[in-house]
N, C-alpha and C positions, 0 to 999 in steps of 0.2 A: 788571688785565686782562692778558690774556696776550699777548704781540708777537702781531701781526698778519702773517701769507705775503702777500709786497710781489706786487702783480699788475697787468696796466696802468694800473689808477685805485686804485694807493696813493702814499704820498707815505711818504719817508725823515726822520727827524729819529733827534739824537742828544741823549739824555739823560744831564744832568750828576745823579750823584742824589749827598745824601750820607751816608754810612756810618751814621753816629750815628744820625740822626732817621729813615732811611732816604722821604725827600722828595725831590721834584725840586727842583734849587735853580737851572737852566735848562733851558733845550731850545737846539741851534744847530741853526737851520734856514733852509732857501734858499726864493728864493719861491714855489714852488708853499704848501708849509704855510702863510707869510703871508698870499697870495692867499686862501683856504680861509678863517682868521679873521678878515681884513678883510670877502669878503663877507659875513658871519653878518650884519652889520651894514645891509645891504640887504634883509634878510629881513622881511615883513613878518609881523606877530601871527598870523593867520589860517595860515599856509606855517608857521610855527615849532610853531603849536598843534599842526599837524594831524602834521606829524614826531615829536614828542617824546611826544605823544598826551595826553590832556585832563587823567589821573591828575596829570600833572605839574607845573600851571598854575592850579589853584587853581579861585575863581573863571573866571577867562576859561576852563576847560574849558564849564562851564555855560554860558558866555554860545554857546560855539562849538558846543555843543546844540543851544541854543534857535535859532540860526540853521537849524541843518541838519533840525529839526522842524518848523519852522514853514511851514505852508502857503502857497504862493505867491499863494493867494488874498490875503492881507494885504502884497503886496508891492505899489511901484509900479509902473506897466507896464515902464517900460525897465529894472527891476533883476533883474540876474541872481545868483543866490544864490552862484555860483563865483567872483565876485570877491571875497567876502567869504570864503568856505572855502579857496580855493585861490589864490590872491594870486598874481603871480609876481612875485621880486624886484623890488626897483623898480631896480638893476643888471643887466643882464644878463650872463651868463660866452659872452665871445666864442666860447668851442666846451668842449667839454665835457673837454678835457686840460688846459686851462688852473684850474678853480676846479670839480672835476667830482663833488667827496665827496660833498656833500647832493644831489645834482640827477640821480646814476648812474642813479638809479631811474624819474627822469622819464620819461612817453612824451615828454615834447615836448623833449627835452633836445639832439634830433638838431637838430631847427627854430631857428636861429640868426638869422631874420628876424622884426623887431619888425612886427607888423603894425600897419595902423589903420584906419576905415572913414569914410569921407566922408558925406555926409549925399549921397543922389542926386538931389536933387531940385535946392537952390539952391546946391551946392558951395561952400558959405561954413564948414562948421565940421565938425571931425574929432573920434574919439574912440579908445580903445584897447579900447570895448567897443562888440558889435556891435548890443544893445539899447538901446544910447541912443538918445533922441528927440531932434532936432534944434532949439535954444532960438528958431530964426527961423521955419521954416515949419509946425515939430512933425512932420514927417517922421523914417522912420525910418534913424539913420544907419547903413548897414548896404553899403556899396561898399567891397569890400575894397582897399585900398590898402599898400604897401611902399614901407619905409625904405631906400635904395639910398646905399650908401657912396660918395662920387665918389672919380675916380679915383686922385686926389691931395688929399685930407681934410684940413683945416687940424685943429690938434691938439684942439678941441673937437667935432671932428666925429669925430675917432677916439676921443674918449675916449666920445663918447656910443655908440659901435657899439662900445663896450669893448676896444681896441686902443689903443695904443701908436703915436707916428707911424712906430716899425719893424717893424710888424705883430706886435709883443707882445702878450700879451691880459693878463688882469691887471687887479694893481693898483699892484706894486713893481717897482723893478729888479731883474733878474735875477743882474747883475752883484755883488751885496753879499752878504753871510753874516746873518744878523739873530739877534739871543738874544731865546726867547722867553721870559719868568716864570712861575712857577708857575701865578699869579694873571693869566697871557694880555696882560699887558703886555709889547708888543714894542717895541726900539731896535737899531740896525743895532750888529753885532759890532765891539767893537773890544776892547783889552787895558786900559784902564782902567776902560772901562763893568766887566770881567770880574771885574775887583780888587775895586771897589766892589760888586757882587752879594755874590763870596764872602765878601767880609768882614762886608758885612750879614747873614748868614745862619751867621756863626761858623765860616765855614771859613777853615784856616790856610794849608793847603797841597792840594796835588793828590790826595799821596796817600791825603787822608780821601774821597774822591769815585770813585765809579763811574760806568762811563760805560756804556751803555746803549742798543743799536740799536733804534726800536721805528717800525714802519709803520702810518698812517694810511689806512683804507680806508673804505667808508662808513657801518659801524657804530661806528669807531672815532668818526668824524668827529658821526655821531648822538650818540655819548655825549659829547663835547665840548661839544658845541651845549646838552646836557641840564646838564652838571656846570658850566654857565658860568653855569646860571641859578640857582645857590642856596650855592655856595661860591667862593673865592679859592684854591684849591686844585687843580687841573683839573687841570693836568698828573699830577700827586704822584694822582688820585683814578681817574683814566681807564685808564695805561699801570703806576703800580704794585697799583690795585686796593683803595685805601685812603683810607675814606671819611671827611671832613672836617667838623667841627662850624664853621667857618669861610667 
């Protein structure tokens, strides 16, 4: 794939590639790209299907058919078919510069408040959908209610409003350099880790190794998310364009 023209929701990384096999043999990148493949990992089925598209997915394209055909008649009352199509993270990205690749295209990407709906009747039990029936009085819980950050958030209340207690969002420090591998295994930057990489991978010296400026934008970021589900090879498959049996 061809570099990416870096624009307010790309991210920078730099590719170690090397000469001979012409492969990525790292990436060194800060955390925004971390960020980006830590959340994949909050992604649920249903949000991954419906991104990478069904062709992709084998079975589960079919299964995520049959959902989106099936008449609502055969449903239960309080089930709404969009939580199964459209899933939203079960993380959420505190604002959209923080972990913004996959989600650019979201309408609701702006909306940064988790909602939830109280049951109005006996105010005894909550939901984060608004057709649920309520399990005490079967009421329908449907009172929209908001998560509000207090003022000063002990560090699990920031982590759950996806923040940092110094108003980082995220998921890393900012402060570190991280290499990431071919095969999307990340450990923080250091000159031993660096040795043991290239040595594993037959490099001797620097000078067998290109280095490599490539932007991450939200196609880039799609294809990522696509080449992590059937090879170890992602980097080397995405940014050089060179498809892995692997």
């Amino acid at each position: 794939m061809a570099e990416g023209t870096p624009t307010t929701k790309t991210v920078s990384l730099k590719l170690l590639i090397s000469k001979s096999s012409q492969k990525v043999v790292y990436a060194e990148a800060d955390k925004p790209f971390v960020d980006f493949l830590f959340h994949l990992m909050s992604f649920p089925l249903g949000a991954m299907i419906k991104l990478v598209s069904s062709s992709m997915v084998g079975s589960l394209g079919n299964l995520y058919a049959s959902i989106q055909n099936l008449n609502e008649t055969y449903l239960q009352p309080h089930v709404d078919k969009d939580v199964l199509l459209n899933p939203k993270p079960l993380i959420p990205s505190s604002s959209r510069n923080n972990v913004p690749l996959l989600l650019a295209d979201d309408d609701d990407a702006d909306d940064e408040t988790v909602s939830f709906y109280l049951c109005n009747n006996c105010y005894n039990n909550f939901s984060d959908t608004k057709k649920a029936t309520c399990p005490l009085c079967r009421r329908s819980v449907d009172k929209k209610i908001s998560y509000v950050t207090p003022a000063n958030p002990t560090a699990a209340q920031s982590a759950a409003a996806g923040r940092d207690m110094n108003g980082a969002g995220g998921f890393v420090r900012g402060l570190a350099t991280y290499m990431v591998l071919d095969d999307l295994k990340v450990i923080p930057q250091s000159t031993i880790s660096a040795i043991t990489i290239l040595s594993e991978n037959g490099v001797k010296d620097f000078g067998s190794l290109e280095v490599k400026i490539v932007h991450l934008g939200f196609q880039e970021g799609l294809e990522v998310l696509k080449a992590s589900l059937h090879t170890k090879s992602v980097l080397t498959t995405v940014f050089l364009g060179k498809k892995s049996t692997t």
